[in-house]
PDB file with one MODEL, atoms N, CA, C and O in Angstrom:
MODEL        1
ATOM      1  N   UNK A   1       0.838  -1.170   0.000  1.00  0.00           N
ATOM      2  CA  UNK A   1       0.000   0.000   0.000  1.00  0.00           C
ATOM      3  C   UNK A   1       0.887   1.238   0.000  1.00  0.00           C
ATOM      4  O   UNK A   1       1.856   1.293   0.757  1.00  0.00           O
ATOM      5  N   UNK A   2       0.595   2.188  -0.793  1.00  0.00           N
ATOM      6  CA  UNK A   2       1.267   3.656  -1.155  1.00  0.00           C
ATOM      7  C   UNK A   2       0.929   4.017   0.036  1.00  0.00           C
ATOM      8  O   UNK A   2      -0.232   3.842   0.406  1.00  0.00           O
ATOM      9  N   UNK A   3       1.787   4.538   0.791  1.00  0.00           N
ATOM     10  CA  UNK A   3       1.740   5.566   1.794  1.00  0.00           C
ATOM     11  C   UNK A   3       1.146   6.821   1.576  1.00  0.00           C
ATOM     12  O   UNK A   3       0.498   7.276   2.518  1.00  0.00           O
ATOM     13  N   UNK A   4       1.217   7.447   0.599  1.00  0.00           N
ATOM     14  CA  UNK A   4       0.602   8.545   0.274  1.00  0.00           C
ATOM     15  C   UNK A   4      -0.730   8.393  -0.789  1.00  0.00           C
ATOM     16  O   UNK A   4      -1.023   9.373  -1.473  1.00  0.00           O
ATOM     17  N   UNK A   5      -1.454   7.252  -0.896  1.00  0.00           N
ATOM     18  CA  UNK A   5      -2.758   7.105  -0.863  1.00  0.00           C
ATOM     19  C   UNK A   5      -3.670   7.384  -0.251  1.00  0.00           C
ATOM     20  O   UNK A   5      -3.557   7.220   0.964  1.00  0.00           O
ATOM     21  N   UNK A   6      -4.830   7.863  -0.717  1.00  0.00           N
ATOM     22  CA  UNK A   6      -6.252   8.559   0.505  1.00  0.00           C
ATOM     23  C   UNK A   6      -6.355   7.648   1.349  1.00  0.00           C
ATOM     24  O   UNK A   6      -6.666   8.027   2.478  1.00  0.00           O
ATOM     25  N   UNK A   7      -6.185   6.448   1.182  1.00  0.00           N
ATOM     26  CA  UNK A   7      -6.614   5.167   1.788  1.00  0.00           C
ATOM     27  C   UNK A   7      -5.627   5.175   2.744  1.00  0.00           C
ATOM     28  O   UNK A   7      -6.036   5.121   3.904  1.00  0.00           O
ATOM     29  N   UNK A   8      -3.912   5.250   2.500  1.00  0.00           N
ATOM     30  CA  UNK A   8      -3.083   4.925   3.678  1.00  0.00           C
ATOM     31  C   UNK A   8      -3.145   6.123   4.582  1.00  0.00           C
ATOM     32  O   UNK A   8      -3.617   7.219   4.281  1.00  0.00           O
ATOM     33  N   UNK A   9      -2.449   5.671   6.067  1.00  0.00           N
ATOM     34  CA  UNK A   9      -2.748   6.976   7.027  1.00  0.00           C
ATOM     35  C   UNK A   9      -1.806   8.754   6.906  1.00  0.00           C
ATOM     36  O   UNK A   9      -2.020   9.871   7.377  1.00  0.00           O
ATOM     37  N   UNK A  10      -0.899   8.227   6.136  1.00  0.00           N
ATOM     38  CA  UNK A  10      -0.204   9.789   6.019  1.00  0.00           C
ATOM     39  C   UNK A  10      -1.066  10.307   4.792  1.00  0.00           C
ATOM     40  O   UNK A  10      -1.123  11.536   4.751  1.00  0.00           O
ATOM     41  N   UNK A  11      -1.704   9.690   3.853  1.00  0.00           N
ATOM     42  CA  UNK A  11      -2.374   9.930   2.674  1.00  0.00           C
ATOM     43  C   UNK A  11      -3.535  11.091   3.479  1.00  0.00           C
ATOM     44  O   UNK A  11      -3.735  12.306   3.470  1.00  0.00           O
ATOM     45  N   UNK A  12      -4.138   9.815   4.171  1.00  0.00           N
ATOM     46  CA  UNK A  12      -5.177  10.663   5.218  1.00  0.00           C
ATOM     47  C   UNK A  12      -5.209  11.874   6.162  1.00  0.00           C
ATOM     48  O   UNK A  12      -6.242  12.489   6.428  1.00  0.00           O
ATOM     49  N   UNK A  13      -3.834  12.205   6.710  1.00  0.00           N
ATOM     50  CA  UNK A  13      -3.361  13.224   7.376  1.00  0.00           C
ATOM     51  C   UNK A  13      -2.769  14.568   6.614  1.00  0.00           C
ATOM     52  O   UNK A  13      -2.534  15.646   7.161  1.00  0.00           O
ATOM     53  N   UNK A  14      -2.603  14.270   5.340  1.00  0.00           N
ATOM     54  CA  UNK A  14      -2.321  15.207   4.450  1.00  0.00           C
ATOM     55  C   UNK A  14      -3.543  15.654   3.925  1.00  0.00           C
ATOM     56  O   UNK A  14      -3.767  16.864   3.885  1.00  0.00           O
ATOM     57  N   UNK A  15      -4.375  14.826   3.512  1.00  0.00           N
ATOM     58  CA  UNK A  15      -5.731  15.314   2.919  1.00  0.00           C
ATOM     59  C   UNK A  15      -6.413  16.387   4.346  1.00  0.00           C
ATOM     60  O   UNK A  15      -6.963  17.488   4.313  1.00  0.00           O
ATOM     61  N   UNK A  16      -6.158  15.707   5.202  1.00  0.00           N
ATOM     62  CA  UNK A  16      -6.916  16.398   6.534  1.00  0.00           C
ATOM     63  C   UNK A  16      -5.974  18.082   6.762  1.00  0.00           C
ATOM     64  O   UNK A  16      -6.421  19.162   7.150  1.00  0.00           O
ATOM     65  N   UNK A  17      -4.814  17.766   6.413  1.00  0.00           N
ATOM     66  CA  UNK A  17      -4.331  19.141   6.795  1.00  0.00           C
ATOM     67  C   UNK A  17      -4.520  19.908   5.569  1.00  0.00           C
ATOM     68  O   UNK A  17      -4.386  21.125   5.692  1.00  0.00           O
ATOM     69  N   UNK A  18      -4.877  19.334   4.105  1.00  0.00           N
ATOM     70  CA  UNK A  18      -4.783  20.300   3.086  1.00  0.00           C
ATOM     71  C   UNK A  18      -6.322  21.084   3.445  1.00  0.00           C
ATOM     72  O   UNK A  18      -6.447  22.271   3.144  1.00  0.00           O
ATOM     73  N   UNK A  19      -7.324  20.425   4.021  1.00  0.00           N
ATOM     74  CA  UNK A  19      -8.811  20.785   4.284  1.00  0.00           C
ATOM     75  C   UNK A  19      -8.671  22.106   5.468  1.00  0.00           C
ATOM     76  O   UNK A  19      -9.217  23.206   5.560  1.00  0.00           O
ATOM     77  N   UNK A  20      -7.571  21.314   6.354  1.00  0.00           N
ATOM     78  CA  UNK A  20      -7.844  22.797   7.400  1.00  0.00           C
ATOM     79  C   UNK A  20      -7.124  23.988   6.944  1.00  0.00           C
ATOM     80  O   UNK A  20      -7.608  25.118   7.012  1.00  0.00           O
ATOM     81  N   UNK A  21      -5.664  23.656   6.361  1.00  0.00           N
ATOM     82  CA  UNK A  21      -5.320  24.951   5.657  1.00  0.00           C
ATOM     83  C   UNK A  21      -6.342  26.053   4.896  1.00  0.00           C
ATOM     84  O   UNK A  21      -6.624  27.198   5.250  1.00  0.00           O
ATOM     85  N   UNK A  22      -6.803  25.272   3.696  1.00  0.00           N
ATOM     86  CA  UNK A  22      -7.965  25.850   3.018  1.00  0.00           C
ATOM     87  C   UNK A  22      -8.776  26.430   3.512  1.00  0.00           C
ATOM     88  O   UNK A  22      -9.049  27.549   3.077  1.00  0.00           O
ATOM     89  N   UNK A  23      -9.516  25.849   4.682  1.00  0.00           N
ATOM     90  CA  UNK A  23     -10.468  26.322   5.951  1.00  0.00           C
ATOM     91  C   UNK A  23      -9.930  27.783   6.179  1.00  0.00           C
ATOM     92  O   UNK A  23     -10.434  28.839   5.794  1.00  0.00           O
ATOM     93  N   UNK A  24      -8.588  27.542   7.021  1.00  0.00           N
ATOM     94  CA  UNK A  24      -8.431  28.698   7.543  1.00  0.00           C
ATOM     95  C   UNK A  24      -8.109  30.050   6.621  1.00  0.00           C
ATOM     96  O   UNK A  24      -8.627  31.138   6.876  1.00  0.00           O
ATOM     97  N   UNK A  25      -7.283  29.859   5.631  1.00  0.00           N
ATOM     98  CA  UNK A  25      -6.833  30.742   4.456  1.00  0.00           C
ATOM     99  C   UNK A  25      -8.051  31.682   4.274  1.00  0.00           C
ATOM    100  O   UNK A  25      -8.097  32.887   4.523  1.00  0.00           O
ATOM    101  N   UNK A  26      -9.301  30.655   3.651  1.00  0.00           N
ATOM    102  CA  UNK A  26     -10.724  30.866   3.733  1.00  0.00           C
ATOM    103  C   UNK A  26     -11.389  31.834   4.984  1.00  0.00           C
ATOM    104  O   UNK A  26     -12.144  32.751   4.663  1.00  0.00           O
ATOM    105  N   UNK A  27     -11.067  31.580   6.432  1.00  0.00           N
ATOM    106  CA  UNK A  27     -11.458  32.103   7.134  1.00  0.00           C
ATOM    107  C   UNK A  27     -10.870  33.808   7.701  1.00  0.00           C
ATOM    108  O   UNK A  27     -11.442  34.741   8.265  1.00  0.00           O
ATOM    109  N   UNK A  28      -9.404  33.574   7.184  1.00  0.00           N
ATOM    110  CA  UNK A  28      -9.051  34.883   7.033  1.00  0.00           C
ATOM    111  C   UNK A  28      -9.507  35.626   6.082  1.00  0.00           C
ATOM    112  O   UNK A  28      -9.629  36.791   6.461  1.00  0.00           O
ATOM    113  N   UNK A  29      -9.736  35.496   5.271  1.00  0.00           N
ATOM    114  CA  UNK A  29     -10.259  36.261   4.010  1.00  0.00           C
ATOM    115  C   UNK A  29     -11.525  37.163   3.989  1.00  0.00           C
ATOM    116  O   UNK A  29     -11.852  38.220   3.450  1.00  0.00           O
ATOM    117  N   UNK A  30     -12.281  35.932   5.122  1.00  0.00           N
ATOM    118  CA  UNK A  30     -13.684  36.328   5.353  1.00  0.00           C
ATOM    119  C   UNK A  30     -13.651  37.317   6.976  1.00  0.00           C
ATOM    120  O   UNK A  30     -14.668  37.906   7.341  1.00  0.00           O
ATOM    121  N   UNK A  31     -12.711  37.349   7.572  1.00  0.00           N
ATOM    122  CA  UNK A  31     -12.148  38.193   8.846  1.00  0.00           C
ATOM    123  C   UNK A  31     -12.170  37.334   9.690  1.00  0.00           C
ATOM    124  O   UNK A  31     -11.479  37.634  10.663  1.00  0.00           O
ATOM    125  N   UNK A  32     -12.717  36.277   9.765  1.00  0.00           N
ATOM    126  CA  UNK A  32     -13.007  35.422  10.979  1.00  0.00           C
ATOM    127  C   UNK A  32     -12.019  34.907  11.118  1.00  0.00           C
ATOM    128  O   UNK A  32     -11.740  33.874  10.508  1.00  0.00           O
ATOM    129  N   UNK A  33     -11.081  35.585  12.103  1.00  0.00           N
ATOM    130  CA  UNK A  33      -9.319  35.230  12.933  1.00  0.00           C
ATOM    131  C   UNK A  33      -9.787  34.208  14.134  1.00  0.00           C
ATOM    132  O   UNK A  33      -8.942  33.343  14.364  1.00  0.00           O
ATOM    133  N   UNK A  34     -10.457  34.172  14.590  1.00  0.00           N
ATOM    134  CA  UNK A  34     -10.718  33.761  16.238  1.00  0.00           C
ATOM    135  C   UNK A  34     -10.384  32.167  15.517  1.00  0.00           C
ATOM    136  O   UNK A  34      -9.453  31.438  15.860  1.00  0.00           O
ATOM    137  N   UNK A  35     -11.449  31.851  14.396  1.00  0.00           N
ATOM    138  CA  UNK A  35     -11.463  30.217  14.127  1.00  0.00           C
ATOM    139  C   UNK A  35     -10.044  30.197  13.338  1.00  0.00           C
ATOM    140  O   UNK A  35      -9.404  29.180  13.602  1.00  0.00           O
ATOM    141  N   UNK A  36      -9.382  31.106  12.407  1.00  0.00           N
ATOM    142  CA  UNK A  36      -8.418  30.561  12.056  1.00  0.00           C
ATOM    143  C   UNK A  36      -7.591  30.557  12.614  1.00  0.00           C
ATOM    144  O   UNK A  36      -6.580  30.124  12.062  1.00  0.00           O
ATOM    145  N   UNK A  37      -7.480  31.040  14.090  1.00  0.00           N
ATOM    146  CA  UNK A  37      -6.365  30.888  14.906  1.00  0.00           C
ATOM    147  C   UNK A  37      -6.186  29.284  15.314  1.00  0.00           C
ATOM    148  O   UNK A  37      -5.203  28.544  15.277  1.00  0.00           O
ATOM    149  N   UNK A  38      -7.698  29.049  15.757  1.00  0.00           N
ATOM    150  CA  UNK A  38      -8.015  27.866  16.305  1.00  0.00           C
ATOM    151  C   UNK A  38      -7.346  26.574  15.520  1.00  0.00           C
ATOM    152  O   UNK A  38      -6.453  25.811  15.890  1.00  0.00           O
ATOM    153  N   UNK A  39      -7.957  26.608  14.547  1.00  0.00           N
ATOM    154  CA  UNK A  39      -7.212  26.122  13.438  1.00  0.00           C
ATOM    155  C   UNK A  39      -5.997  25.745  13.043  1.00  0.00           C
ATOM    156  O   UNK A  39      -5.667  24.594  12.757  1.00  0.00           O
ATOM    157  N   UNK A  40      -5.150  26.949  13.017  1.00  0.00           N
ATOM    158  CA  UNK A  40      -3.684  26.555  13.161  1.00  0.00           C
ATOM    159  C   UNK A  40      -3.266  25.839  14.412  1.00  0.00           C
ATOM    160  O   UNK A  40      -2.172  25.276  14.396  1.00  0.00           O
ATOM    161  N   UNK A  41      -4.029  25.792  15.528  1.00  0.00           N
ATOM    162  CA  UNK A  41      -3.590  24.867  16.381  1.00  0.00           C
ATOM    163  C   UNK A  41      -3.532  23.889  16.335  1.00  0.00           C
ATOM    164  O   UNK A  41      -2.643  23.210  16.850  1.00  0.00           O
ATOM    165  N   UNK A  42      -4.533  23.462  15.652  1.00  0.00           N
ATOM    166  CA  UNK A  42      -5.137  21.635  15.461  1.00  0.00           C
ATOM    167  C   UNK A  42      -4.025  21.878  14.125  1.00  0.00           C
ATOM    168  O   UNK A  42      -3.207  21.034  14.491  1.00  0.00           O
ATOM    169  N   UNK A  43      -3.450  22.418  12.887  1.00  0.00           N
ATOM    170  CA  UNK A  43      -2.684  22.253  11.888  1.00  0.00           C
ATOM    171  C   UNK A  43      -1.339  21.810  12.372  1.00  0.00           C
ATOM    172  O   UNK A  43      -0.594  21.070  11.730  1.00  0.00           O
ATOM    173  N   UNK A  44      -1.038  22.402  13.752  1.00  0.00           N
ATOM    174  CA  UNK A  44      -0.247  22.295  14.250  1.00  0.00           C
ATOM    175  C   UNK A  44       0.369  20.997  14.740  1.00  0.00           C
ATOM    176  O   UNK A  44       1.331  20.304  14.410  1.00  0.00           O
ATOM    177  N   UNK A  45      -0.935  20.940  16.007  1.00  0.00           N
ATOM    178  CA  UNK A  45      -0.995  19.399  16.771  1.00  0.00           C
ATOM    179  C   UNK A  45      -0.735  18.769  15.714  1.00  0.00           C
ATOM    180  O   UNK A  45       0.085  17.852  15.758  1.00  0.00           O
ATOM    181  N   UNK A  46      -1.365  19.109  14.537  1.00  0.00           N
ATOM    182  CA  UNK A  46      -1.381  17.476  13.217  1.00  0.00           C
ATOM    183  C   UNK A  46       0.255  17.060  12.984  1.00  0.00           C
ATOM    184  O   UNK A  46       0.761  15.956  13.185  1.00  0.00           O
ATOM    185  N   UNK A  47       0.960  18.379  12.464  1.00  0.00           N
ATOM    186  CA  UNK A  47       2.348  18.426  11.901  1.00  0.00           C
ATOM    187  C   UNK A  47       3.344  17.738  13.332  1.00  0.00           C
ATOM    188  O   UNK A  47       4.207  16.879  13.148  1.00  0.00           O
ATOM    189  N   UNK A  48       2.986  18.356  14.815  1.00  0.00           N
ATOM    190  CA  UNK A  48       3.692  17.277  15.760  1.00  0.00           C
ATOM    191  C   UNK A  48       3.571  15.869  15.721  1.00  0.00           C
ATOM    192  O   UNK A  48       4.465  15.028  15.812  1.00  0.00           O
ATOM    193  N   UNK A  49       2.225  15.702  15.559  1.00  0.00           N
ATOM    194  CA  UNK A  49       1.814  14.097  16.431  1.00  0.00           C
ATOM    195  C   UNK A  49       2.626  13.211  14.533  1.00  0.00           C
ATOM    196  O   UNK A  49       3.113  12.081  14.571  1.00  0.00           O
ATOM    197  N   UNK A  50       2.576  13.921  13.365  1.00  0.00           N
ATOM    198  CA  UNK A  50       3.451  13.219  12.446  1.00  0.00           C
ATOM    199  C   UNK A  50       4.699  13.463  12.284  1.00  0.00           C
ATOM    200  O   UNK A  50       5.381  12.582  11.759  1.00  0.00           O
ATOM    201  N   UNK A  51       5.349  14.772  12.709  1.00  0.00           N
ATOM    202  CA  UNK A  51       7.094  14.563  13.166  1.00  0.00           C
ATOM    203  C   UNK A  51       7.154  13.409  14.200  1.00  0.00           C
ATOM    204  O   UNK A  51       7.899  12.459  13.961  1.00  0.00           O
ATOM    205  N   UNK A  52       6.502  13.430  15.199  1.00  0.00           N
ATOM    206  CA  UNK A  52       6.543  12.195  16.449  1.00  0.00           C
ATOM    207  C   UNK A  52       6.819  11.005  16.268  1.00  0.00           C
ATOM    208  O   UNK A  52       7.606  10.251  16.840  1.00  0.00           O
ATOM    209  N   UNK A  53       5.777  10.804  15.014  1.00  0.00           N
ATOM    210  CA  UNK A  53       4.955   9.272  14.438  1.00  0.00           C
ATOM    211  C   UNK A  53       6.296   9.086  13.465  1.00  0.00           C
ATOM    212  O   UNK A  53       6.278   7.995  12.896  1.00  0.00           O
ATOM    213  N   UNK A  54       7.706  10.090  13.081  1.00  0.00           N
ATOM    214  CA  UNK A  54       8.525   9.569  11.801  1.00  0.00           C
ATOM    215  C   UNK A  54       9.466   9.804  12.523  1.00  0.00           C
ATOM    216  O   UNK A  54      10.342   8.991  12.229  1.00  0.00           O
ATOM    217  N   UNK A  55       9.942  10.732  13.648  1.00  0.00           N
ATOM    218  CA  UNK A  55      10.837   9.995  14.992  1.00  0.00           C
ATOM    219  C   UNK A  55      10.979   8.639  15.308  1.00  0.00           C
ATOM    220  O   UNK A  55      11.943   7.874  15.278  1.00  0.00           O
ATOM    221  N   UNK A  56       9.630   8.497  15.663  1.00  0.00           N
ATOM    222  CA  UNK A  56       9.754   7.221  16.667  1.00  0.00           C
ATOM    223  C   UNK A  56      10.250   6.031  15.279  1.00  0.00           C
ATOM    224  O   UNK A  56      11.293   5.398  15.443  1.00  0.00           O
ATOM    225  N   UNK A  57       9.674   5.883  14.366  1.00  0.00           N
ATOM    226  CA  UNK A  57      10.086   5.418  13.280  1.00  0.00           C
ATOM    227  C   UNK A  57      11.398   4.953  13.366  1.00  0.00           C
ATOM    228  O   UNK A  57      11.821   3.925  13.895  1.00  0.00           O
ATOM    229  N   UNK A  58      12.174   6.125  12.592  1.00  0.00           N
ATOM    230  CA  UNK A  58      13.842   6.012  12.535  1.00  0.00           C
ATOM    231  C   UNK A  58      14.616   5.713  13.717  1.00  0.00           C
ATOM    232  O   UNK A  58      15.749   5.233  13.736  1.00  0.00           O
ATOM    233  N   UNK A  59      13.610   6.174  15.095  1.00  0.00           N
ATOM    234  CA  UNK A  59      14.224   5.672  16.235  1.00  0.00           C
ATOM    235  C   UNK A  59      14.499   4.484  15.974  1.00  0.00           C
ATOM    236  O   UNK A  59      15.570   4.225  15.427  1.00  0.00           O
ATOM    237  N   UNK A  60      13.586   3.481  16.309  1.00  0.00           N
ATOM    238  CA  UNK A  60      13.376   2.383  16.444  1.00  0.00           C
ATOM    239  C   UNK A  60      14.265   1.492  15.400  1.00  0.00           C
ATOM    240  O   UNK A  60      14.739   0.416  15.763  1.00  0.00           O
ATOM    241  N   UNK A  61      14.472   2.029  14.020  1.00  0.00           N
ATOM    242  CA  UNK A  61      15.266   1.336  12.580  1.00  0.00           C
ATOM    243  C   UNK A  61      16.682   2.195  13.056  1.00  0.00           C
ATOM    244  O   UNK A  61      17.539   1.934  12.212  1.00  0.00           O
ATOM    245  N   UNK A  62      17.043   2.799  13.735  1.00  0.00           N
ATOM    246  CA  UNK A  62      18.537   3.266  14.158  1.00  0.00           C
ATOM    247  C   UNK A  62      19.013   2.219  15.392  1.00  0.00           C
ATOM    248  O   UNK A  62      20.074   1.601  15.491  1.00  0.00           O
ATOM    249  N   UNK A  63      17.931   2.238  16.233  1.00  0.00           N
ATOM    250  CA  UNK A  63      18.200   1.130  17.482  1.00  0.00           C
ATOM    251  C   UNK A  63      18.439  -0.406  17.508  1.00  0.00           C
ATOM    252  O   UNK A  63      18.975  -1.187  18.294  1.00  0.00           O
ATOM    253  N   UNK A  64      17.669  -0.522  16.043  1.00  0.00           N
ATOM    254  CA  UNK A  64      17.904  -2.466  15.494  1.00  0.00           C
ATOM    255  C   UNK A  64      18.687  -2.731  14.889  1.00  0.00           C
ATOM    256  O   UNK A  64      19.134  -3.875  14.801  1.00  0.00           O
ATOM    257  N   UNK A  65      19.255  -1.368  14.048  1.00  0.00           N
ATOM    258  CA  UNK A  65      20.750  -1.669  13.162  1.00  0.00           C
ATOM    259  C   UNK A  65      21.489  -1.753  14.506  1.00  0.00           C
ATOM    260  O   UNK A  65      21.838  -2.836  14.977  1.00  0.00           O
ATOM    261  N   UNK A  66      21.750  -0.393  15.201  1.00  0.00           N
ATOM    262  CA  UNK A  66      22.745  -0.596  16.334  1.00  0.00           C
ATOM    263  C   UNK A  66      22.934  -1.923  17.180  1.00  0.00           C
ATOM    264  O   UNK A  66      24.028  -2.425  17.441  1.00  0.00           O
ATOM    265  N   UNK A  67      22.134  -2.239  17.430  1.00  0.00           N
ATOM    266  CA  UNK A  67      21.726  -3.269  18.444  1.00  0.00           C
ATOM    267  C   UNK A  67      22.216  -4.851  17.447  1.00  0.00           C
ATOM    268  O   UNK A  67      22.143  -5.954  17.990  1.00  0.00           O
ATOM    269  N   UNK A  68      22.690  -4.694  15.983  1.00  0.00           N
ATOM    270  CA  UNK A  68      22.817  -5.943  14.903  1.00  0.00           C
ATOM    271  C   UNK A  68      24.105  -5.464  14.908  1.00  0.00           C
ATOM    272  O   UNK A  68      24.515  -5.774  13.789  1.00  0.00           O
ATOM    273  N   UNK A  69      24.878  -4.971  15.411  1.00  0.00           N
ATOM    274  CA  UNK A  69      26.231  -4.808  15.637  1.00  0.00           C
ATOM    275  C   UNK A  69      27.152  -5.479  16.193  1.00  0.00           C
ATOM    276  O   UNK A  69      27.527  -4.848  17.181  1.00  0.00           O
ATOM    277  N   UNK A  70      27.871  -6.696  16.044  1.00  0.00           N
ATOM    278  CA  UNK A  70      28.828  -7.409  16.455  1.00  0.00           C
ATOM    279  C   UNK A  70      29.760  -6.498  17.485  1.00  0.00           C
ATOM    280  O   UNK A  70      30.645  -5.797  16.995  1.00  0.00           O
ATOM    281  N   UNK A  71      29.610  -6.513  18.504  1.00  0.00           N
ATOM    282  CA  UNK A  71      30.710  -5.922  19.463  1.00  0.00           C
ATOM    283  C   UNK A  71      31.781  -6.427  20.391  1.00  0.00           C
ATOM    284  O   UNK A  71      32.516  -5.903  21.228  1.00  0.00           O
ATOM    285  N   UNK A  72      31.555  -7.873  19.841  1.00  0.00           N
ATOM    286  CA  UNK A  72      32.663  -8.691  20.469  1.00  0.00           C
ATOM    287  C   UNK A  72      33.742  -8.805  20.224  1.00  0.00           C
ATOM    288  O   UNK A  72      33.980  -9.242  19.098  1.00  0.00           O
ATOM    289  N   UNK A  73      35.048  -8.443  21.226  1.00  0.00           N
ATOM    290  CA  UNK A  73      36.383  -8.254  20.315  1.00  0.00           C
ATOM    291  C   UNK A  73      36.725  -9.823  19.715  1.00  0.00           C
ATOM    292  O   UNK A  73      36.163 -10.841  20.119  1.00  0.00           O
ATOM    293  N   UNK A  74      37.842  -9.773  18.593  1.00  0.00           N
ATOM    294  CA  UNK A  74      38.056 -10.890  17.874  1.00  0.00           C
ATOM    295  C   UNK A  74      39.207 -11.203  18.924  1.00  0.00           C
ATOM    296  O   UNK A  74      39.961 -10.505  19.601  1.00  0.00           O
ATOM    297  N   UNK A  75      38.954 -12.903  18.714  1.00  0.00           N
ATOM    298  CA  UNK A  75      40.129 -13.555  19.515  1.00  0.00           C
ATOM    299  C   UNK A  75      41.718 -13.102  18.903  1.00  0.00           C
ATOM    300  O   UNK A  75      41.818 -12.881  17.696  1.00  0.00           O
ATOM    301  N   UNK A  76      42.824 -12.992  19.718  1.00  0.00           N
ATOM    302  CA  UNK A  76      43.877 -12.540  19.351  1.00  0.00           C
ATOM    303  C   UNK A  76      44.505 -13.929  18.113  1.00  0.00           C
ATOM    304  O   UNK A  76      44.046 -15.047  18.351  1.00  0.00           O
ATOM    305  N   UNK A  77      45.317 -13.834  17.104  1.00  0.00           N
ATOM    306  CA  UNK A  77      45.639 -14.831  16.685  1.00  0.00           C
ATOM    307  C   UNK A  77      47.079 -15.413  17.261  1.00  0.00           C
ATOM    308  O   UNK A  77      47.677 -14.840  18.172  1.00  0.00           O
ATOM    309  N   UNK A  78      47.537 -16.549  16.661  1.00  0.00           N
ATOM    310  CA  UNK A  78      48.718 -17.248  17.066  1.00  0.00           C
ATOM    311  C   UNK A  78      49.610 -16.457  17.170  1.00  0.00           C
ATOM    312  O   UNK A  78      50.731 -16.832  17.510  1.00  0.00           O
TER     313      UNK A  78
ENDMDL
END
């Protein structure tokens, strides 16, 4: 599955933030600041909780290479 399909979840989180952008752009235009402030908060929360979600990611694929690391010294030879 394409990750960036409507169907997969970053597909879905992009579609969701292209809707609130629009929203708010929209809501400035029309003067109504109070909701597009609001707005950028939740645009916000969105852009953390998916830096978080591609942290923890590479965390985790940095920690299993490390951790597949032979660290045992080699026996001395003859």
């Amino acid at each position: 599955m394409n990750l960036l399909s409507p169907t997969g979840p970053l597909g879905l989180a992009v579609m969701f933030l292209r809707t609130r952008v629009d929203r708010a752009g929209a809501a400035g235009r029309r003067g109504d600041l109070g909701a597009s402030a609001i707005e950028w908060v939740v645009i916000t929360a969105m852009l953390v909780l998916i830096a978080g979600g591609v942290f923890t990611i590479l965390w985790n694929k940095i920690q299993a290479t490390a951790n597949g690391i032979n660290t045992t010294p080699a026996a001395p030879g003859p």
